[in-house]
C-alpha positions as CSV (number, residue, x, y, z in Angstrom):
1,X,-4.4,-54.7,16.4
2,X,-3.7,-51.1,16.0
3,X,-2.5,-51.5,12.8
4,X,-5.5,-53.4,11.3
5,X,-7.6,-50.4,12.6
6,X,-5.9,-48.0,11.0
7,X,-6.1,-49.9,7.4
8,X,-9.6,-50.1,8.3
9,X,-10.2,-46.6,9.0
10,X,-8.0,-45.5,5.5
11,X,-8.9,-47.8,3.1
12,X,-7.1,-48.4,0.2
13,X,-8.8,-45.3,-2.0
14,X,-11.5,-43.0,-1.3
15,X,-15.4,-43.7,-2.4
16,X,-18.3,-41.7,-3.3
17,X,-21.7,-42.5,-2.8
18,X,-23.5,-42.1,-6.3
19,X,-27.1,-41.9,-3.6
20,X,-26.3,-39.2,-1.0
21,X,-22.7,-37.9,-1.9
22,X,-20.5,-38.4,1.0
23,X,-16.8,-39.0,0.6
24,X,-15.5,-41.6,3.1
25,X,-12.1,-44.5,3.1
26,X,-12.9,-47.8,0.9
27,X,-12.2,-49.4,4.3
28,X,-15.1,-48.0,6.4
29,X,-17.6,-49.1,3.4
30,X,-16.7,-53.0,3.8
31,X,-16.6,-55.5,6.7
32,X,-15.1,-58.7,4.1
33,X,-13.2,-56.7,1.4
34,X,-15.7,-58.2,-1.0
35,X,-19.3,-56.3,-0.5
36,X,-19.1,-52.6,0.1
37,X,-21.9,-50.3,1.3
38,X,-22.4,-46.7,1.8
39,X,-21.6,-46.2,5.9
40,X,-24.0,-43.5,6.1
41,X,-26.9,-44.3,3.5
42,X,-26.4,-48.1,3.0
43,X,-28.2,-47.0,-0.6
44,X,-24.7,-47.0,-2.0
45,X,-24.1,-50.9,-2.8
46,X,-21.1,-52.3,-4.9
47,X,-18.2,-50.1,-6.7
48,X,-19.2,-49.2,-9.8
49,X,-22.8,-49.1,-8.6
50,X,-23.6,-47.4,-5.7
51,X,-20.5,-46.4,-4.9
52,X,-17.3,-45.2,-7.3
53,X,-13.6,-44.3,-6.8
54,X,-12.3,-41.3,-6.1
């Protein structure tokens, strides 16, 4: 289970929230893979939206 952690906590590419600026892993803004939300905010809603690509 280590190893799903660790994805998890690195993510596949790093976000921005477009709302309060903090940088953080794609994984640590999404609990299905399919809705993501700012960890620290939760203003920041959807890629492209809320949130973009670093």
């Amino acid at each position: 289970m280590q190893g799903l952690q660790y994805s998890r906590d690195q993510g596949r590419d790093l976000l921005e929230c477009r709302h309060c600026g903090e940088t953080f892993p794609e994984g640590q803004a999404t609990t299905d893979g399919w809705h993501y939300a700012c960890p620290e905010c939760e203003e920041g809603r959807g890629i492209g939206d809320g949130l973009r690509r670093l």
